[in-house]
C-alpha positions as CSV (number, residue, x, y, z in Angstrom):
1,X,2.8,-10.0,-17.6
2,X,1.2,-7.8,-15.5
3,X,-1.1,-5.9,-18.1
4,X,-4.1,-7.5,-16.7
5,X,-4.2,-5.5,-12.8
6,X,-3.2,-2.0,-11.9
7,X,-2.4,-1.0,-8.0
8,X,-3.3,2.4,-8.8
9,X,-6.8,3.1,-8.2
10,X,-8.9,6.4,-8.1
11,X,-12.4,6.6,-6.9
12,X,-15.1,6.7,-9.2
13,X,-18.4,7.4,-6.4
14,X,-16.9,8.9,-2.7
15,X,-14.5,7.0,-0.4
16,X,-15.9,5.9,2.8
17,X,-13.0,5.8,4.9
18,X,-12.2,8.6,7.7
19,X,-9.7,10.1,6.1
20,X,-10.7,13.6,4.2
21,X,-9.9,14.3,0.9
22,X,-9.5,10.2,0.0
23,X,-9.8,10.4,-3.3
24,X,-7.2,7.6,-5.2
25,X,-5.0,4.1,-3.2
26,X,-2.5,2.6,-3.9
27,X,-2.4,-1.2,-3.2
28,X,0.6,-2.2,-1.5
29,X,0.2,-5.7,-0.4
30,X,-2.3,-8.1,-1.9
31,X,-3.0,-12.0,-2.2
32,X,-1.1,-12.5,-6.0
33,X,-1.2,-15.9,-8.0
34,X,1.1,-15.1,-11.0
35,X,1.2,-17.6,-13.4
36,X,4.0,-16.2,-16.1
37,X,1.3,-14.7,-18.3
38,X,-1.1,-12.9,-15.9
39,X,-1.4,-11.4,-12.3
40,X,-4.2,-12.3,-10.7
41,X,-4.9,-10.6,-7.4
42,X,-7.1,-11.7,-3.9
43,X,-7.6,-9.5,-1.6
44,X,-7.9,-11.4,1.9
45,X,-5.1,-10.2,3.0
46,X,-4.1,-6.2,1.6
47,X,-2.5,-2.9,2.4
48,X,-3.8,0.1,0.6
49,X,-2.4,3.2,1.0
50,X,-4.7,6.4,0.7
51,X,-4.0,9.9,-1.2
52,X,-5.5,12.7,-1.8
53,X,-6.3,14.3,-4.9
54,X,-2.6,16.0,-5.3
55,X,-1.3,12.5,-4.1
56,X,-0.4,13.4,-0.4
57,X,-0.4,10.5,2.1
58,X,-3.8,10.4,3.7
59,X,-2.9,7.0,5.9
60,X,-3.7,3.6,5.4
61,X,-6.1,0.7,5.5
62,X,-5.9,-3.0,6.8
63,X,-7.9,-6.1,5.7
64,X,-9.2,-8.0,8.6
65,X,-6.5,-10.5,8.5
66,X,-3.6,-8.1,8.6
67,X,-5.5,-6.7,11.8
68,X,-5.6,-10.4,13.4
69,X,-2.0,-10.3,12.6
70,X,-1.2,-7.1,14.2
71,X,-3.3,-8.2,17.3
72,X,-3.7,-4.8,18.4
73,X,-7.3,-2.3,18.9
74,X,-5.8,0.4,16.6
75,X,-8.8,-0.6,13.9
76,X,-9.0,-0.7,9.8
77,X,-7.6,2.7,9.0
78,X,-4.5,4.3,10.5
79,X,-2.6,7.4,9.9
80,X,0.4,8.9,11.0
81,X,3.1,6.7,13.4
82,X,0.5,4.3,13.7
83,X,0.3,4.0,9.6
84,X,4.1,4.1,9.4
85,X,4.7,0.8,12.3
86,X,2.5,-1.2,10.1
87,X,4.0,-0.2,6.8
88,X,8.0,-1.0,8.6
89,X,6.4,-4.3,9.9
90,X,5.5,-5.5,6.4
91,X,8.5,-3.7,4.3
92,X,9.9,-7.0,3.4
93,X,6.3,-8.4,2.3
94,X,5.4,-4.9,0.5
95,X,9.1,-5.3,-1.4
96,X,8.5,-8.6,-2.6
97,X,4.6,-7.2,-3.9
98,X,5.6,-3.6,-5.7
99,X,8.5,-5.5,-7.6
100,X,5.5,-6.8,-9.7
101,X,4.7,-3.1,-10.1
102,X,7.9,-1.1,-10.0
103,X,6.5,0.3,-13.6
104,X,3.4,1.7,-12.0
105,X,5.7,2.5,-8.9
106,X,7.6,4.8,-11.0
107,X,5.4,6.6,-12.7
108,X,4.2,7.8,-9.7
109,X,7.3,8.5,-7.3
110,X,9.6,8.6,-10.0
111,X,11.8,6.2,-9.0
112,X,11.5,2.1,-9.1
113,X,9.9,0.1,-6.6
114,X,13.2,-1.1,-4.8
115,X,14.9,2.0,-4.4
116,X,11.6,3.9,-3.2
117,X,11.2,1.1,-0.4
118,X,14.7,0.9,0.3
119,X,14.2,5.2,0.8
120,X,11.0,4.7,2.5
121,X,12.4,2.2,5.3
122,X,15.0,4.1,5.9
123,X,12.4,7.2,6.5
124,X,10.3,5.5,8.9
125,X,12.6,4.4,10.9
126,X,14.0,7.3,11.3
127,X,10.6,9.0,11.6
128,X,9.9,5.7,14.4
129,X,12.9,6.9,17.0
């Protein structure tokens, strides 16, 4: 079903973001339409998170209309706590999106896309206190 679109992506020409050593994302909220045979994605609304060559969490970046949502001056990009309030904000949203992915999920924190959210939340929050 979802053959068509990967949320993996690593750069093919230099990442202009802030963050040093971007060199791959992972998309982890996105417009979808899925109509049963193919995924098709917009991306008016996204989260993409940003790694390194070795896969280390660089931070993340906004579309403009997550931004509006957040109605804050933090900007695009954001690392750190900043990265990690967003990310808690939109667990349930980002849950519902990786479930279309938990393949791609898997292959590259070795566990499926439930359980690593379901560890993830539980790690910002505590990360949050």
């Amino acid at each position: 079903m979802k053959d068509n679109v990967s949320i993996i992506r690593k750069y093919v020409r230099q990442s202009r973001t802030p963050f040093t050593g971007d060199d791959s994302t992972i998309l982890l909220l996105a417009n979808m339409k899925d109509d049963g045979e193919e995924i098709n994605l917009g991306f008016e609304r996204y989260i993409y998170l940003h790694r390194d060559e070795v896969g280390r969490w660089l931070g993340i970046s906004l579309s403009s209309s997550i931004i509006d949502e957040l109605s804050d001056d933090e900007g695009k990009y954001r690392s750190g706590i900043q990265a990690l309030s967003v990310l808690l904000k939109y667990h349930n949203e980002i849950g519902e999106f990786i479930q279309y992915f938990s393949d791609e999920i898997e292959s590259i924190f070795g566990i499926d896309a439930q359980t690593w959210l379901i560890a993830c939340k539980a790690r910002w929050r505590k990360l949050l206190k």
